[in-house]
N, C-alpha and C positions, 0 to 999 in steps of 0.2 A: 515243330516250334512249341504244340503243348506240350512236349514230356522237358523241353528246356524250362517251361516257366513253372511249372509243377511243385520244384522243390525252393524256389525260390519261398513262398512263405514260410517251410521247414525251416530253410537255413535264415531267414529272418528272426522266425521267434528263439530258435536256438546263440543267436546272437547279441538281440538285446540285453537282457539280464548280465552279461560280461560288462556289457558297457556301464549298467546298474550299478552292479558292485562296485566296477571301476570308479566312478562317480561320488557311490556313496563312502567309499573309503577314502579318498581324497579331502572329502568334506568331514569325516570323522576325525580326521588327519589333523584338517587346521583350526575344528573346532577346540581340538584337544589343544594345541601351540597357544591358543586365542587364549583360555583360558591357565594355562601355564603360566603367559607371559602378564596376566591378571594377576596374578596371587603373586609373579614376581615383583611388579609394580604395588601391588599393594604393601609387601613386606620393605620394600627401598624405603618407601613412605615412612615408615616404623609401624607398622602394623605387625600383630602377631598373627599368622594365619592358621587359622584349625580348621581345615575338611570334615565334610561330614564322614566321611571313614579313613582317614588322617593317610591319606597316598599321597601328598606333597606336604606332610607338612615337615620332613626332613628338609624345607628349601628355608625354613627359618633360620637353620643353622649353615645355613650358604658359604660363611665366611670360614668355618673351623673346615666344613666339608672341603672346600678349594685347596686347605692347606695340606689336606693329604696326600703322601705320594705310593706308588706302587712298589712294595718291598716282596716281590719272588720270595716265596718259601718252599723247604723241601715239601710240605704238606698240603700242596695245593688242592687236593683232591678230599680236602678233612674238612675243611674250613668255608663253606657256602658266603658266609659275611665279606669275604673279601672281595666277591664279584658283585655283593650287594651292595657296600661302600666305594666301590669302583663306578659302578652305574649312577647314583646318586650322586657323584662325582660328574660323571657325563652329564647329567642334566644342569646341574646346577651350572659346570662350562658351559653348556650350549645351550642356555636362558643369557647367561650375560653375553655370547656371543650374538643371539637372534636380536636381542634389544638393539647392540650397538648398531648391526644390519639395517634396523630398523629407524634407527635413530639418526644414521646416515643419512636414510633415503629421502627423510620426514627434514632434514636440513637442508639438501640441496633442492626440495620442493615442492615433491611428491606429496599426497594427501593421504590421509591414516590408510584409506581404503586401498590405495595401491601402494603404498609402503609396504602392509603386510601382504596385499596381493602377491608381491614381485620377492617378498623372501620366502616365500612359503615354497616353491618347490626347492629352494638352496639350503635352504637355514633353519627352515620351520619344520618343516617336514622329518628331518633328522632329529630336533629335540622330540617330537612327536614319537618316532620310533624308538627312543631312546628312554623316554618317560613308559614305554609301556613297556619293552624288555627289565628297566627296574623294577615296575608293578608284578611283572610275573617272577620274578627272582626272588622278590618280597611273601609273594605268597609261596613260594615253592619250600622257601628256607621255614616259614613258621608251618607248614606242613611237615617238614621234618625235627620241627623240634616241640609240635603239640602232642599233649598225654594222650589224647586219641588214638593216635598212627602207633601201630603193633611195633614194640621195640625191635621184633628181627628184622621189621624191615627201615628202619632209620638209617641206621649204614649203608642200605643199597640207596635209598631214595638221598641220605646227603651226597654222594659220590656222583649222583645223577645229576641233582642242584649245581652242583659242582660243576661238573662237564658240561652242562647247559650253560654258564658263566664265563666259564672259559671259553667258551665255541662262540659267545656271543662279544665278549670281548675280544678277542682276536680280530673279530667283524669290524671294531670300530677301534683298533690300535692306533692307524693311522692320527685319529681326533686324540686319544689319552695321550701321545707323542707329542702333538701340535699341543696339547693346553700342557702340557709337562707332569704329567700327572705318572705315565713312564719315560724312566731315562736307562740310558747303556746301548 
Protein backbone atom coordinates (compact mmCIF):
# COMPACT_ATOMS: atom_id res chain seq x y z
CA UNK A 1 0.00 0.00 0.00
CA UNK A 2 3.09 2.40 0.76
CA UNK A 3 4.63 2.22 -2.75
CA UNK A 4 0.84 2.84 -3.97
CA UNK A 5 0.65 6.12 -2.01
CA UNK A 6 4.21 7.13 -2.66
CA UNK A 7 3.80 8.72 -5.98
CA UNK A 8 0.70 10.14 -5.30
CA UNK A 9 2.29 13.65 -4.15
CA UNK A 10 4.71 13.43 -7.38
CA UNK A 11 1.75 13.05 -9.56
CA UNK A 12 -0.01 15.86 -7.55
CA UNK A 13 2.43 18.57 -7.76
CA UNK A 14 3.11 17.54 -11.35
CA UNK A 15 -0.53 18.36 -11.97
CA UNK A 16 -1.36 21.35 -10.40
CA UNK A 17 0.45 23.95 -12.44
CA UNK A 18 -1.68 22.51 -15.66
CA UNK A 19 -4.58 23.44 -13.92
CA UNK A 20 -2.68 26.91 -13.21
CA UNK A 21 -2.02 27.77 -16.65
CA UNK A 22 -5.22 26.47 -17.53
CA UNK A 23 -6.94 28.82 -15.24
CA UNK A 24 -4.66 31.69 -15.80
CA UNK A 25 -5.23 31.60 -19.51
CA UNK A 26 -8.76 31.52 -19.45
CA UNK A 27 -8.72 34.54 -17.18
CA UNK A 28 -6.17 36.34 -19.58
CA UNK A 29 -8.57 35.39 -22.15
CA UNK A 30 -11.61 37.28 -20.86
CA UNK A 31 -9.74 40.03 -19.42
CA UNK A 32 -8.50 40.64 -22.91
CA UNK A 33 -12.58 40.39 -24.44
CA UNK A 34 -13.42 42.70 -21.34
CA UNK A 35 -11.49 45.25 -22.39
CA UNK A 36 -11.83 44.96 -26.30
CA UNK A 37 -15.44 45.14 -25.72
CA UNK A 38 -14.36 48.70 -23.51
CA UNK A 39 -12.68 50.48 -26.23
CA UNK A 40 -15.55 49.01 -28.34
CA UNK A 41 -18.18 50.66 -26.31
CA UNK A 42 -16.32 53.65 -25.74
CA UNK A 43 -15.63 54.38 -29.68
CA UNK A 44 -19.90 53.56 -30.35
CA UNK A 45 -20.13 56.46 -27.86
CA UNK A 46 -17.93 58.76 -30.34
CA UNK A 47 -15.01 58.51 -28.64
CA UNK A 48 -11.57 58.48 -30.30
CA UNK A 49 -9.54 55.67 -28.73
CA UNK A 50 -5.72 55.75 -28.55
CA UNK A 51 -3.89 52.84 -26.48
CA UNK A 52 -1.09 53.29 -24.96
CA UNK A 53 0.95 51.40 -27.74
CA UNK A 54 -1.87 51.96 -30.28
CA UNK A 55 -2.93 47.59 -30.69
CA UNK A 56 -6.64 48.60 -31.13
CA UNK A 57 -6.63 51.54 -32.22
CA UNK A 58 -7.31 50.10 -35.92
CA UNK A 59 -10.97 49.57 -34.22
CA UNK A 60 -11.63 53.35 -34.68
CA UNK A 61 -11.78 52.76 -38.17
CA UNK A 62 -14.33 49.81 -37.62
CA UNK A 63 -16.68 50.81 -40.29
CA UNK A 64 -14.09 51.40 -43.60
CA UNK A 65 -12.37 48.06 -41.96
CA UNK A 66 -16.00 45.89 -42.17
CA UNK A 67 -16.18 47.09 -45.81
CA UNK A 68 -13.33 45.16 -46.80
CA UNK A 69 -13.63 42.13 -48.70
CA UNK A 70 -10.95 39.27 -49.48
CA UNK A 71 -9.61 39.59 -53.23
CA UNK A 72 -7.21 36.24 -53.77
CA UNK A 73 -4.03 37.48 -55.39
CA UNK A 74 -1.46 35.58 -57.39
CA UNK A 75 1.05 37.03 -54.70
CA UNK A 76 -0.04 35.81 -51.66
CA UNK A 77 3.05 34.94 -50.26
CA UNK A 78 4.65 38.96 -51.17
CA UNK A 79 2.25 40.82 -49.38
CA UNK A 80 2.00 40.37 -45.14
CA UNK A 81 -0.88 43.37 -45.14
CA UNK A 82 -3.41 41.30 -46.46
CA UNK A 83 -3.55 38.75 -43.56
CA UNK A 84 -3.03 41.94 -41.33
CA UNK A 85 -6.15 43.62 -42.82
CA UNK A 86 -7.87 40.35 -42.91
CA UNK A 87 -7.52 39.87 -38.95
CA UNK A 88 -8.35 43.39 -38.15
CA UNK A 89 -11.33 42.46 -40.04
CA UNK A 90 -11.87 39.51 -37.70
CA UNK A 91 -11.83 41.54 -34.79
CA UNK A 92 -13.72 44.20 -35.54
CA UNK A 93 -16.54 41.19 -36.81
CA UNK A 94 -16.27 39.55 -33.78
CA UNK A 95 -16.48 42.79 -31.38
CA UNK A 96 -19.87 43.65 -32.96
CA UNK A 97 -20.78 40.14 -32.90
CA UNK A 98 -19.82 39.44 -28.85
CA UNK A 99 -21.72 42.85 -28.19
CA UNK A 100 -24.87 41.75 -29.81
CA UNK A 101 -24.34 38.14 -27.72
CA UNK A 102 -24.18 40.12 -25.06
CA UNK A 103 -26.65 42.45 -25.71
CA UNK A 104 -29.04 39.53 -26.03
CA UNK A 105 -28.49 38.03 -22.87
CA UNK A 106 -28.42 41.44 -20.99
CA UNK A 107 -32.32 41.87 -22.65
CA UNK A 108 -33.84 38.67 -21.98
CA UNK A 109 -32.44 39.15 -18.24
CA UNK A 110 -29.35 38.07 -17.42
CA UNK A 111 -27.10 40.71 -15.29
CA UNK A 112 -23.66 42.28 -16.87
CA UNK A 113 -21.88 39.51 -14.84
CA UNK A 114 -23.47 36.47 -16.39
CA UNK A 115 -24.03 37.93 -19.66
CA UNK A 116 -20.41 38.07 -20.22
CA UNK A 117 -20.06 35.10 -17.96
CA UNK A 118 -22.06 32.73 -20.55
CA UNK A 119 -20.49 34.45 -23.82
CA UNK A 120 -17.12 34.04 -22.97
CA UNK A 121 -16.43 30.61 -23.75
CA UNK A 122 -18.72 31.08 -27.42
CA UNK A 123 -18.01 34.61 -28.39
CA UNK A 124 -15.58 36.07 -26.25
CA UNK A 125 -13.11 33.85 -26.25
CA UNK A 126 -12.67 33.69 -30.18
CA UNK A 127 -12.51 37.63 -30.31
CA UNK A 128 -9.77 37.19 -27.64
CA UNK A 129 -7.81 34.79 -29.95
CA UNK A 130 -8.39 36.68 -32.65
CA UNK A 131 -7.32 40.16 -31.31
CA UNK A 132 -3.91 38.43 -30.49
CA UNK A 133 -3.20 36.56 -33.71
CA UNK A 134 -3.59 40.27 -35.22
CA UNK A 135 -1.13 41.68 -32.51
CA UNK A 136 1.30 39.14 -33.54
CA UNK A 137 0.79 39.59 -37.30
CA UNK A 138 1.22 43.43 -36.50
CA UNK A 139 4.31 42.98 -35.16
CA UNK A 140 5.62 40.18 -37.35
CA UNK A 141 4.83 42.43 -40.60
CA UNK A 142 6.79 45.75 -39.02
CA UNK A 143 9.65 43.30 -38.17
CA UNK A 144 9.95 42.93 -41.69
CA UNK A 145 9.63 46.00 -42.99
CA UNK A 146 12.01 47.87 -40.10
CA UNK A 147 15.58 49.47 -41.28
CA UNK A 148 16.99 47.24 -38.59
CA UNK A 149 16.28 43.65 -39.84
CA UNK A 150 19.29 42.72 -42.31
CA UNK A 151 17.74 43.34 -45.95
CA UNK A 152 18.69 39.34 -47.07
CA UNK A 153 16.71 38.46 -44.64
CA UNK A 154 13.31 40.38 -45.30
CA UNK A 155 12.30 38.22 -48.13
CA UNK A 156 12.59 35.14 -46.01
CA UNK A 157 11.10 36.66 -42.89
CA UNK A 158 8.01 38.45 -45.27
CA UNK A 159 7.20 34.93 -46.96
CA UNK A 160 7.19 33.49 -43.34
CA UNK A 161 4.59 36.59 -42.04
CA UNK A 162 2.92 35.39 -44.82
CA UNK A 163 2.56 31.79 -44.18
CA UNK A 164 1.95 32.49 -40.66
CA UNK A 165 -1.37 34.55 -42.17
CA UNK A 166 -2.43 32.29 -44.10
CA UNK A 167 -2.13 29.26 -41.71
CA UNK A 168 -3.91 31.31 -39.48
CA UNK A 169 -6.59 32.40 -41.59
CA UNK A 170 -7.48 29.22 -42.92
CA UNK A 171 -8.05 28.44 -38.99
CA UNK A 172 -10.86 30.99 -38.79
CA UNK A 173 -12.38 30.79 -42.59
CA UNK A 174 -15.24 29.38 -41.55
CA UNK A 175 -16.14 33.19 -39.39
CA UNK A 176 -14.43 35.37 -42.69
CA UNK A 177 -17.24 33.31 -44.69
CA UNK A 178 -20.14 33.76 -42.11
CA UNK A 179 -19.26 37.80 -41.75
CA UNK A 180 -18.69 37.94 -45.70
CA UNK A 181 -15.63 39.05 -45.58
CA UNK A 182 -14.65 35.83 -48.19
CA UNK A 183 -16.93 34.79 -51.02
CA UNK A 184 -16.76 32.07 -53.93
Amino acid sequence: LRSLVNGLGRLRDDHDPALTYEGDNNVILQQTSNYLLYVYDQILNGAVFESPFHTVDFINQRESILMRKFRPEDDLLEKPQIYLHAFQWLVCYLLGECRDKIQGRLERGDNVFWAKSNSQPYYCRSLSLAYIQCLALERFYKLCQDESTPPRLKPTLTRLCCLYGLYSMQRELATFYQGGFCSG
